[in-house]
mmCIF file as gemmi writes it, N, C-alpha and C atoms, coordinates in Angstrom:
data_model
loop_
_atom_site.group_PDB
_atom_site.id
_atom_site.type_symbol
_atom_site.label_atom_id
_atom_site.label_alt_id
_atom_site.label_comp_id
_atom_site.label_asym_id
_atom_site.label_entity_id
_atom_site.label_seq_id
_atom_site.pdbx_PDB_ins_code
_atom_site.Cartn_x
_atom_site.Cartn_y
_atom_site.Cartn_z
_atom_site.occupancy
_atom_site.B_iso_or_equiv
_atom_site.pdbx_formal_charge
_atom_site.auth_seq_id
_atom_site.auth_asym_id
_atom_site.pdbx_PDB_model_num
ATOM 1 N N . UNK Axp A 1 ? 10.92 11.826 12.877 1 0 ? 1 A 1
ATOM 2 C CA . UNK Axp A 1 ? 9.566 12.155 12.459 1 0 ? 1 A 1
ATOM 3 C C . UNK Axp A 1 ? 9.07 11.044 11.548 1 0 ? 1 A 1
ATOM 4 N N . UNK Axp A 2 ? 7.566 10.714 11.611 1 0 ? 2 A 1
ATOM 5 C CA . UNK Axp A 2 ? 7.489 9.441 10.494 1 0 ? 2 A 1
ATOM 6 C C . UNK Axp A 2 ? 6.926 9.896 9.123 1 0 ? 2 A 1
ATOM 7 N N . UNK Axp A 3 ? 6.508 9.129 8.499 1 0 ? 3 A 1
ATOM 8 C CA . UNK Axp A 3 ? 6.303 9.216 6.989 1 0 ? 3 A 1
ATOM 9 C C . UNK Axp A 3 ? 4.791 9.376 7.352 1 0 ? 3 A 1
ATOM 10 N N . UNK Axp A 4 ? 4.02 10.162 6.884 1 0 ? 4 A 1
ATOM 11 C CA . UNK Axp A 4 ? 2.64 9.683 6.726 1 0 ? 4 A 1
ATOM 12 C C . UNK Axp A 4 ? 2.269 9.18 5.478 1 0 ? 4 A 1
ATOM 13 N N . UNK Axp A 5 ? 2.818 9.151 4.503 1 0 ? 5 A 1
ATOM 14 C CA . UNK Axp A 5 ? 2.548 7.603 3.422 1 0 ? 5 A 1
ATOM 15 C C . UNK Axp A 5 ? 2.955 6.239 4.204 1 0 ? 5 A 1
ATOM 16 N N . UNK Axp A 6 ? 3.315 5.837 5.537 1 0 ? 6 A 1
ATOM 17 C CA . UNK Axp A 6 ? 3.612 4.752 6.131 1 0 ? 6 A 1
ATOM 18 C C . UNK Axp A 6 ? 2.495 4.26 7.032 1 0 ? 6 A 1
ATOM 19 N N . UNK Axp A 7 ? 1.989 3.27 6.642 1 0 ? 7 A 1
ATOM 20 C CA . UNK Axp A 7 ? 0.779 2.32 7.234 1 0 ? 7 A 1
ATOM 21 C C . UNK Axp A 7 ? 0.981 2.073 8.76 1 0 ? 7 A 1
ATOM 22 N N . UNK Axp A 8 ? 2.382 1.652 9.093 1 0 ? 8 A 1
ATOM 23 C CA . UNK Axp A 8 ? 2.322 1.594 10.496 1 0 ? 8 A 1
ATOM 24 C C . UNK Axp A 8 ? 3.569 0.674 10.051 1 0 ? 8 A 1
ATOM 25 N N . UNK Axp A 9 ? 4.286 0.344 11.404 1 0 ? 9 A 1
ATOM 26 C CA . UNK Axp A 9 ? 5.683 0.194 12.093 1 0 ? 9 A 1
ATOM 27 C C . UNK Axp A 9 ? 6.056 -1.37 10.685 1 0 ? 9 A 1
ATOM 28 N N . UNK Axp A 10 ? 6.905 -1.409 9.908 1 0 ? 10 A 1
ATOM 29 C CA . UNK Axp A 10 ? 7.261 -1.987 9.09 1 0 ? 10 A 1
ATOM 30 C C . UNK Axp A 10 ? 6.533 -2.843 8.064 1 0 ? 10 A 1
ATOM 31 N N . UNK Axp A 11 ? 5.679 -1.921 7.329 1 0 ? 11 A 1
ATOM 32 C CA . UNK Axp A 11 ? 4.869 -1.413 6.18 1 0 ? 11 A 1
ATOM 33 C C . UNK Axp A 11 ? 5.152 -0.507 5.398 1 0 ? 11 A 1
ATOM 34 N N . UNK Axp A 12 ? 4.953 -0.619 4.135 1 0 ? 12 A 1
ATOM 35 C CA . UNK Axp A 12 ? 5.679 -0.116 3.141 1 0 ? 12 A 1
ATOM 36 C C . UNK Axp A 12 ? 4.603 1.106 2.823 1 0 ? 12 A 1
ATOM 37 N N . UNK Axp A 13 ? 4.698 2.428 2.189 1 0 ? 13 A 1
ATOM 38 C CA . UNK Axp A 13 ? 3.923 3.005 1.41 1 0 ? 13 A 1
ATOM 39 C C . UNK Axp A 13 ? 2.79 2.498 1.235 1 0 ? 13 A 1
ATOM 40 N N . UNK Axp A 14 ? 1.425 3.13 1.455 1 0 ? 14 A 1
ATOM 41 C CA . UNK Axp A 14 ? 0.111 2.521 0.747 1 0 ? 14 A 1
ATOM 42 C C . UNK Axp A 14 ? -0.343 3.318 -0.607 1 0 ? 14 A 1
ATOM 43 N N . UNK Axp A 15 ? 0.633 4.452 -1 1 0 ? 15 A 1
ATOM 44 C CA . UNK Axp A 15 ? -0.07 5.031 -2.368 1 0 ? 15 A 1
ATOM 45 C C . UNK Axp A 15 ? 1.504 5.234 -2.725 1 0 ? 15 A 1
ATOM 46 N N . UNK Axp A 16 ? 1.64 5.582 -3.913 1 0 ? 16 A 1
ATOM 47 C CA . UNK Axp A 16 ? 2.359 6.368 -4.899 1 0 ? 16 A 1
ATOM 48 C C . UNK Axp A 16 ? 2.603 7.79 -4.984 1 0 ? 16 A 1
ATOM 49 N N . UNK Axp A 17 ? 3.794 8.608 -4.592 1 0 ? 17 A 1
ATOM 50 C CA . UNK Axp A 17 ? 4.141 9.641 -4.715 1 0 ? 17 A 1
ATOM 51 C C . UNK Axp A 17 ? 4.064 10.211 -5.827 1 0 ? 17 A 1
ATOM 52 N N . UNK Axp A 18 ? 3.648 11.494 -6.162 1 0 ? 18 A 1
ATOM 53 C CA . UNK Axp A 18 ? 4.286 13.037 -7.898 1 0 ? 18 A 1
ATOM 54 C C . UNK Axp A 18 ? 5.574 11.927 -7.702 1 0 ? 18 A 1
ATOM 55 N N . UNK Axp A 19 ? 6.204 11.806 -7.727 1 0 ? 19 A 1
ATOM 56 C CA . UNK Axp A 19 ? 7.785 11.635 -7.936 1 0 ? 19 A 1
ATOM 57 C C . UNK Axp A 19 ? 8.231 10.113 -8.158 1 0 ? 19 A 1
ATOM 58 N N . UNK Axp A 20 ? 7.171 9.404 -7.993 1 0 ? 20 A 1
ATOM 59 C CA . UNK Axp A 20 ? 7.035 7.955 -8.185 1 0 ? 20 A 1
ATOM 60 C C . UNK Axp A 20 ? 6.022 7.602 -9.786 1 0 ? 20 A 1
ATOM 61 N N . UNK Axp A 21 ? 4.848 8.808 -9.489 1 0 ? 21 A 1
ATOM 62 C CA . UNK Axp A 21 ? 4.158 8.813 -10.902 1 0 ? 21 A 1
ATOM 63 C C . UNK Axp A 21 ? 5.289 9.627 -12.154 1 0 ? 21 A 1
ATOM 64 N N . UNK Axp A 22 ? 6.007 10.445 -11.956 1 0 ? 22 A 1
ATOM 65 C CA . UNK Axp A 22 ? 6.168 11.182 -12.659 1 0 ? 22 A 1
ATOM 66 C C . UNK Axp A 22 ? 7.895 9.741 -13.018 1 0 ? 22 A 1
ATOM 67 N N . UNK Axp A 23 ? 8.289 9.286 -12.578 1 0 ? 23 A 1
ATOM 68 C CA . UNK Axp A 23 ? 8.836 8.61 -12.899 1 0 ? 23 A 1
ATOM 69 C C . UNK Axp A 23 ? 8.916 7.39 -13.526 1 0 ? 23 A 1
ATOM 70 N N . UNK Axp A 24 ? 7.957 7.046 -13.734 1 0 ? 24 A 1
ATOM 71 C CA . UNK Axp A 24 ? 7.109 5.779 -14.146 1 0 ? 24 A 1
ATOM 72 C C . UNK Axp A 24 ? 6.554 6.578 -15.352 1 0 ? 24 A 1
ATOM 73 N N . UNK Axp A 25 ? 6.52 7.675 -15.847 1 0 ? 25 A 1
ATOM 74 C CA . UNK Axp A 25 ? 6.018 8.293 -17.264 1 0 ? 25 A 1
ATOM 75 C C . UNK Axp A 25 ? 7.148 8.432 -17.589 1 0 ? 25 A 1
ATOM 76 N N . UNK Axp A 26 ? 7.227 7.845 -19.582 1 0 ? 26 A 1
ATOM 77 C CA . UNK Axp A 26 ? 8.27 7.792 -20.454 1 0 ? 26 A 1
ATOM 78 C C . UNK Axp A 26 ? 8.073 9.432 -21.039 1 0 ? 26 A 1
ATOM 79 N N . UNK Axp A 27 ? 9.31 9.705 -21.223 1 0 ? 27 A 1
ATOM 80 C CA . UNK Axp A 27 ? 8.959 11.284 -22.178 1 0 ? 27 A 1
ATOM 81 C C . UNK Axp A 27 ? 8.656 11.366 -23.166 1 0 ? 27 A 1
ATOM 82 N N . UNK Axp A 28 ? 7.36 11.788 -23.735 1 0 ? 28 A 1
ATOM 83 C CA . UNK Axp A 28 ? 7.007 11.813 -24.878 1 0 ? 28 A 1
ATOM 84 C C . UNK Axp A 28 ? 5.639 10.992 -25.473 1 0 ? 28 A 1
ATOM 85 N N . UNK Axp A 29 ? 5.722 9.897 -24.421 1 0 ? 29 A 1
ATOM 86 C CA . UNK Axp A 29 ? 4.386 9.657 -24.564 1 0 ? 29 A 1
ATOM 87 C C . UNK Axp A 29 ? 3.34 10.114 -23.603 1 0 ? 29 A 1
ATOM 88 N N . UNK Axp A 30 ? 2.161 10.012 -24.34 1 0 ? 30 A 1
ATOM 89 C CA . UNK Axp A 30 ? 0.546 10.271 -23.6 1 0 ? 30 A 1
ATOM 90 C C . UNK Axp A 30 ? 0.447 9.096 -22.801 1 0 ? 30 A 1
ATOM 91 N N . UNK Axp A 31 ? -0.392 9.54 -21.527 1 0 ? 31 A 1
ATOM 92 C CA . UNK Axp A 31 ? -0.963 8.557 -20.744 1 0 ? 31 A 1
ATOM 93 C C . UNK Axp A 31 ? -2.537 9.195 -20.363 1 0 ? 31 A 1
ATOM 94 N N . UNK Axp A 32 ? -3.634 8.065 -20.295 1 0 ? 32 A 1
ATOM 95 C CA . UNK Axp A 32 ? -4.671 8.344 -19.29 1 0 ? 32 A 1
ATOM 96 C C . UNK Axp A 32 ? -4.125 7.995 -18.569 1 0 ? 32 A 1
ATOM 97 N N . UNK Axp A 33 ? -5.273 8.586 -17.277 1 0 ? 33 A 1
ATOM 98 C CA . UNK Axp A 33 ? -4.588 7.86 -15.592 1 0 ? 33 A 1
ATOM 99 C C . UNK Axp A 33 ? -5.193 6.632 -15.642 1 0 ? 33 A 1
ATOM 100 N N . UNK Axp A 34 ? -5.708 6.143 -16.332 1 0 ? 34 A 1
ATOM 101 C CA . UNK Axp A 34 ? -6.025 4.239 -16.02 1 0 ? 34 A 1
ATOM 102 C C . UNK Axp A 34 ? -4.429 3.977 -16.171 1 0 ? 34 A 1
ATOM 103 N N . UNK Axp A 35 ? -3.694 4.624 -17.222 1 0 ? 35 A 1
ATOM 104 C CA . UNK Axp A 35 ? -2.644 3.457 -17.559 1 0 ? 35 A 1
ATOM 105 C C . UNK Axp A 35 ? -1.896 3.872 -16.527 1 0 ? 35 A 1
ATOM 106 N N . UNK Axp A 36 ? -1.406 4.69 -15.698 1 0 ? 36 A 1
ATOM 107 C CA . UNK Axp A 36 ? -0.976 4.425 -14.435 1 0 ? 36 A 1
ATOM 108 C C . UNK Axp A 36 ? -1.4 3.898 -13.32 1 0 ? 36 A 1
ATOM 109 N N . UNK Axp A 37 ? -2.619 4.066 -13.397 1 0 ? 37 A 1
ATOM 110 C CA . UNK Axp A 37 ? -3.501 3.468 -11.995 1 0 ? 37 A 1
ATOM 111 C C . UNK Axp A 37 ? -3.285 2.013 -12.048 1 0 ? 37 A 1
ATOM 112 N N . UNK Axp A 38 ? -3.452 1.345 -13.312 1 0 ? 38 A 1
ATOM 113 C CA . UNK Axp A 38 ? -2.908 0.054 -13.752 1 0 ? 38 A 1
ATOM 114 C C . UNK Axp A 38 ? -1.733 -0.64 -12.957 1 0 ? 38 A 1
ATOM 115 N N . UNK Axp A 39 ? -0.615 0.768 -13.591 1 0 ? 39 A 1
ATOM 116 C CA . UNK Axp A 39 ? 0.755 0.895 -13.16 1 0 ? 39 A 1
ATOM 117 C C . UNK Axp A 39 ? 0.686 0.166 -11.987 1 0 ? 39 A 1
ATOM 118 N N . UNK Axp A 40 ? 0.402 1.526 -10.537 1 0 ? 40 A 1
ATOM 119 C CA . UNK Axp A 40 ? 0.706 1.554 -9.397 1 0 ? 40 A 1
ATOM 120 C C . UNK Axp A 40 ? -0.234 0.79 -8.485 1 0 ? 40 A 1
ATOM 121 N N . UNK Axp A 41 ? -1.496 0.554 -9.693 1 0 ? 41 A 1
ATOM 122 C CA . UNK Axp A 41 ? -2.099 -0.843 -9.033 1 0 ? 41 A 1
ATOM 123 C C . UNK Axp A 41 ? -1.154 -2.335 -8.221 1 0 ? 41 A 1
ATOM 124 N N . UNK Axp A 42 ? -0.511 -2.475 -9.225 1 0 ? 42 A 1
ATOM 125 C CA . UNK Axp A 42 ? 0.587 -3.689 -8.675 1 0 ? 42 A 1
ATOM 126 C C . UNK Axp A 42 ? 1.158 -3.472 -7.387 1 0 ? 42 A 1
ATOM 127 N N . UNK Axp A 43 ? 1.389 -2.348 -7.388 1 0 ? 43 A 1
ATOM 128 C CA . UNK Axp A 43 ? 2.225 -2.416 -5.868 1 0 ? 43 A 1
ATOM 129 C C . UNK Axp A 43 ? 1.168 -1.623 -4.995 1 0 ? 43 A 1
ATOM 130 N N . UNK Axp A 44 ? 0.723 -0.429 -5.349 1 0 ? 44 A 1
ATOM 131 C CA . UNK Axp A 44 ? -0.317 -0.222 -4.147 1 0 ? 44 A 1
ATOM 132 C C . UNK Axp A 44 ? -1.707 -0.235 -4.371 1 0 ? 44 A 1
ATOM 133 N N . UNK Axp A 45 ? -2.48 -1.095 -3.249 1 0 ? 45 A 1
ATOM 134 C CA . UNK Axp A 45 ? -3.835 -1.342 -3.004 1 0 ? 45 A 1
ATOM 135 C C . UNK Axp A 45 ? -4.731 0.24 -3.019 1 0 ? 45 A 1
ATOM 136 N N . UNK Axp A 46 ? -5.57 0.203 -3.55 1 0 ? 46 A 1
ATOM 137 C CA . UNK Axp A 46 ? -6.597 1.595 -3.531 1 0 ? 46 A 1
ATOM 138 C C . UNK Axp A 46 ? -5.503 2.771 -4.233 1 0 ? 46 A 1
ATOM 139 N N . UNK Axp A 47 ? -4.88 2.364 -5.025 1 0 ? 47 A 1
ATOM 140 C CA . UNK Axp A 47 ? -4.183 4.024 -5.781 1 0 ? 47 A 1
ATOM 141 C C . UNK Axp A 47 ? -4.829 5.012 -6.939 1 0 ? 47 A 1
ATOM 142 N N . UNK Axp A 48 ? -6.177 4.709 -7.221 1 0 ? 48 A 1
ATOM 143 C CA . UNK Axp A 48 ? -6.624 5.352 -8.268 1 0 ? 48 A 1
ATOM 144 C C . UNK Axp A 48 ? -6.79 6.662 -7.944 1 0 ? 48 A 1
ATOM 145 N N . UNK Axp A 49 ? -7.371 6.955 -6.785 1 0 ? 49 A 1
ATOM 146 C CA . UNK Axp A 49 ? -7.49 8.58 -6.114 1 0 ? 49 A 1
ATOM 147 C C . UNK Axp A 49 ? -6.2 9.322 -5.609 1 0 ? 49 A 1
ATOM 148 N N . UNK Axp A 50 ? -5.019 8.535 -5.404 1 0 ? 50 A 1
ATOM 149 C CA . UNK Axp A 50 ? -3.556 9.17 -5.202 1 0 ? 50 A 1
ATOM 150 C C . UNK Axp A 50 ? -3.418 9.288 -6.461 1 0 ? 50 A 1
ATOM 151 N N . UNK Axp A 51 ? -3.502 8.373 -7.531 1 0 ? 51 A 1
ATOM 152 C CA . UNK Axp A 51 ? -2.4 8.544 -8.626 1 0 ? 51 A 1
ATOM 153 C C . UNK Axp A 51 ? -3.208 9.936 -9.24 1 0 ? 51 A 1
ATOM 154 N N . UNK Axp A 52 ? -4.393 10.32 -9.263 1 0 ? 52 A 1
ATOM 155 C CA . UNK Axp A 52 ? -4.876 11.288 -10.184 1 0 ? 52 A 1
ATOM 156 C C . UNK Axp A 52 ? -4.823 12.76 -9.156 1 0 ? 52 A 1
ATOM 157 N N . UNK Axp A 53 ? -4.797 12.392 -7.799 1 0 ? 53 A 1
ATOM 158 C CA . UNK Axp A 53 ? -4.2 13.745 -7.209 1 0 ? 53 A 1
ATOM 159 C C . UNK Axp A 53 ? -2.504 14.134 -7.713 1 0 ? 53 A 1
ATOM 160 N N . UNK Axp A 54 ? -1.886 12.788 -7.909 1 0 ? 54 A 1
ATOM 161 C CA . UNK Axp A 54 ? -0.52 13.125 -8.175 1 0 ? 54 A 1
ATOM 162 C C . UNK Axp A 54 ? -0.491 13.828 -9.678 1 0 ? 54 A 1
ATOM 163 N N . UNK Axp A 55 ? -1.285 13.273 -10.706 1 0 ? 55 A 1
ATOM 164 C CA . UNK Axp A 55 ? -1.434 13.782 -11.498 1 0 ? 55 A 1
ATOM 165 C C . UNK Axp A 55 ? -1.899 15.272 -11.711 1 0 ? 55 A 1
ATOM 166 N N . UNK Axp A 56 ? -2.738 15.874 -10.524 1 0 ? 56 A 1
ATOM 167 C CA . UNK Axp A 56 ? -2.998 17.084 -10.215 1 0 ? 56 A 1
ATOM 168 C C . UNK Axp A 56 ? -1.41 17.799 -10.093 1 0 ? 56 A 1
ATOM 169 N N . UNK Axp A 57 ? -1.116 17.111 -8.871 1 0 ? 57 A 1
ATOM 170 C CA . UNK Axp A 57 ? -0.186 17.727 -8.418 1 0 ? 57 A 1
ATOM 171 C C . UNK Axp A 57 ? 1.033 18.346 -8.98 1 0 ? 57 A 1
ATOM 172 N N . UNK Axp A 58 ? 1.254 17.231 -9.94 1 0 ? 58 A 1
ATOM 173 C CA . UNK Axp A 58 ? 2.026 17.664 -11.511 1 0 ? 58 A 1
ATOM 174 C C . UNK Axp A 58 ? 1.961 18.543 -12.414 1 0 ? 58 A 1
ATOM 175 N N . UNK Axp A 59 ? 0.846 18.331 -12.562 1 0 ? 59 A 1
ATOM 176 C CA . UNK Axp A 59 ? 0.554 19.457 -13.69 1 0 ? 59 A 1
ATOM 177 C C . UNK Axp A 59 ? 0.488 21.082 -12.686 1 0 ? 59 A 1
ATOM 178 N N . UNK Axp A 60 ? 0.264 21.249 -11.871 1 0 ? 60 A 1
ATOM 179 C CA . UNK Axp A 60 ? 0.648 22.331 -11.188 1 0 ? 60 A 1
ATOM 180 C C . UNK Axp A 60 ? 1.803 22.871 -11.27 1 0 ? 60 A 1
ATOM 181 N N . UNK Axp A 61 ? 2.336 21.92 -10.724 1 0 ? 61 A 1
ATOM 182 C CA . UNK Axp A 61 ? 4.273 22.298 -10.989 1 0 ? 61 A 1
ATOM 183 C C . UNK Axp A 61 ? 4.817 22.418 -12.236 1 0 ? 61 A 1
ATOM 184 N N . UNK Axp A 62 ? 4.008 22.088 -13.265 1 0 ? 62 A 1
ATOM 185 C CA . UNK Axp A 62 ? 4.233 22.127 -14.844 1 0 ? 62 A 1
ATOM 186 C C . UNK Axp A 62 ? 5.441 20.846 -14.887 1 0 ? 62 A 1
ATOM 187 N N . UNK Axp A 63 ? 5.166 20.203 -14.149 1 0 ? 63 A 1
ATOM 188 C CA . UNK Axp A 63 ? 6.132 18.897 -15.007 1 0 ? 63 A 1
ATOM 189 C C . UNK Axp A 63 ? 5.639 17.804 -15.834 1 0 ? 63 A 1
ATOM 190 N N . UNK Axp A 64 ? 4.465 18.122 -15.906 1 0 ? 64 A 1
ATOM 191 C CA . UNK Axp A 64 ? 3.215 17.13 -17.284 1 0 ? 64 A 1
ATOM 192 C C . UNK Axp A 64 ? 2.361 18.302 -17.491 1 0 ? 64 A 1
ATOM 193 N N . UNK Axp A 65 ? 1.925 17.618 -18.699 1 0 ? 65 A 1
ATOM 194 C CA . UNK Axp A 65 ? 1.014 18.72 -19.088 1 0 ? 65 A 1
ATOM 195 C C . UNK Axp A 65 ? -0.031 17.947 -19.651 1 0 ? 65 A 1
ATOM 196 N N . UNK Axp A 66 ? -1.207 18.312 -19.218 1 0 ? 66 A 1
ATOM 197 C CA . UNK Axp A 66 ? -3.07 17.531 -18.967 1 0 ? 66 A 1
ATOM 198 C C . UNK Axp A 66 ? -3.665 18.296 -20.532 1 0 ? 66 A 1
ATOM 199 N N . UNK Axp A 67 ? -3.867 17.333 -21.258 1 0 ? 67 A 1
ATOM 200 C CA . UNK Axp A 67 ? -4.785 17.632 -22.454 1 0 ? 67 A 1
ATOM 201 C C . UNK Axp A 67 ? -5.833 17.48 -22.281 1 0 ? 67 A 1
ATOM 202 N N . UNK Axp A 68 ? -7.18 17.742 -22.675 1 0 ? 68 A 1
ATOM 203 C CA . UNK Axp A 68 ? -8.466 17.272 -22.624 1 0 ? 68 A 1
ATOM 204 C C . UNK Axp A 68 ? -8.487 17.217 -24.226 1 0 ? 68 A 1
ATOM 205 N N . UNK Axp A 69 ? -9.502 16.388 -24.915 1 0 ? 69 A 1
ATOM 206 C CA . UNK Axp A 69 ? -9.444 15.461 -26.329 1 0 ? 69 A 1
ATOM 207 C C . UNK Axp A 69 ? -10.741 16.246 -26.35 1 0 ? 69 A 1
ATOM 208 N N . UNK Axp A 70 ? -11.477 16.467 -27.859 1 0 ? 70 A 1
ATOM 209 C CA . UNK Axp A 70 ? -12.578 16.537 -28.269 1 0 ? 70 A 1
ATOM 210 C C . UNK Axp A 70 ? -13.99 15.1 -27.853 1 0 ? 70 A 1
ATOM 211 N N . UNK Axp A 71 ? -12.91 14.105 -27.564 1 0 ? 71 A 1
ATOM 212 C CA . UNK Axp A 71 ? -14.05 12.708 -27.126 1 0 ? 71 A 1
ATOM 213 C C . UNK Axp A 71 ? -14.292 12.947 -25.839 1 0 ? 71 A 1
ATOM 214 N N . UNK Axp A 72 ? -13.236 13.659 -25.022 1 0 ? 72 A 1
ATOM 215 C CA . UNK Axp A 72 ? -13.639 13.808 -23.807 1 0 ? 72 A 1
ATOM 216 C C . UNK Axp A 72 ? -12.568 12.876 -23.049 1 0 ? 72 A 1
ATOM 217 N N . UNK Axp A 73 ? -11.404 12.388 -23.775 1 0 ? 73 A 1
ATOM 218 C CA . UNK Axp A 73 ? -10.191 11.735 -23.345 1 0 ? 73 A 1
ATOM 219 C C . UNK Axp A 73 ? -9.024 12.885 -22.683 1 0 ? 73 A 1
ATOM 220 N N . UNK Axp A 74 ? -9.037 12.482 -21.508 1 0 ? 74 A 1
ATOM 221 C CA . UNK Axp A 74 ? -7.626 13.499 -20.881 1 0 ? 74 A 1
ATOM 222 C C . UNK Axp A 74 ? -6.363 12.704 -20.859 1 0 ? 74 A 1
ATOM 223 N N . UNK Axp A 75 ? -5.517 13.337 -21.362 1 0 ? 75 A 1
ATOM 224 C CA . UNK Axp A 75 ? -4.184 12.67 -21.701 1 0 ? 75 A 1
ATOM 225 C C . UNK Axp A 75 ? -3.108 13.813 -20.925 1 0 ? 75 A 1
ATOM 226 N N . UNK Axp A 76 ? -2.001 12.857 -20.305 1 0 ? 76 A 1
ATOM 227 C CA . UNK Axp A 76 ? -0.959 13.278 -19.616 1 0 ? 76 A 1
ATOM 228 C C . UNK Axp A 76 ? 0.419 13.058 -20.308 1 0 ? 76 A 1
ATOM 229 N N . UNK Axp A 77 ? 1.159 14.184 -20.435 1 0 ? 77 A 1
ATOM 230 C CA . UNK Axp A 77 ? 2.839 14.041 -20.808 1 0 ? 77 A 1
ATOM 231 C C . UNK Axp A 77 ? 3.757 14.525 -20.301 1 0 ? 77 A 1
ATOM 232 N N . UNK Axp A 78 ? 4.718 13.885 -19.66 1 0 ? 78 A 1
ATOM 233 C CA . UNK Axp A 78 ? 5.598 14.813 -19.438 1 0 ? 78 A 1
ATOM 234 C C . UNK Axp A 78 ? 6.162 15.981 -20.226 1 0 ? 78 A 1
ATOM 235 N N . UNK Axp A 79 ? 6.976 17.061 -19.817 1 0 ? 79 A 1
ATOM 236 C CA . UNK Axp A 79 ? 6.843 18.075 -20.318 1 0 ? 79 A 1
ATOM 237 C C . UNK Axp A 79 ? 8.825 18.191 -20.699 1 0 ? 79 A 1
ATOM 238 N N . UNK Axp A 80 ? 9.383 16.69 -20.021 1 0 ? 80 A 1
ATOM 239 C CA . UNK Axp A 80 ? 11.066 16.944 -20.665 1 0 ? 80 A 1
ATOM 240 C C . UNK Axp A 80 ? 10.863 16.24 -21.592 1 0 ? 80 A 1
């Protein structure tokens, strides 16, 4: 069966997996999603709309937990 994160026949991933974002977050610190989008910028082209679904996707499962700030700053942490 193939990957549908796979572009086509020996091409790598075009976005970032929950399990690729959530690994790339240190425990304990805050992140906006720029500073991952940043991140997973380097390796994948167009990741700003994966990385903040992954960020959805996370906080669902309760393995980060999504602050919203009085400025209107949303901040992400893991939750170990």
């Amino acid at each position: 069966m193939s990957d549908p994160r796979r572009r086509g026949p020996g091409q790598g991933p075009d976005r970032p997996t929950p399990q690729e974002i959530h690994a790339a977050m240190v425990p304990g610190r805050c992140y906006v999603a720029a500073d991952l989008v940043a991140e997973f910028g380097k390796q994948y082209e167009g990741s700003e709309r994966t990385v903040r679904q992954g960020l959805d996707e996370l906080v669902a499962e309760g393995r980060i937990v999504r602050s919203a700030h009085a400025d209107g700053t949303v901040t992400y942490r893991r939750t170990d």
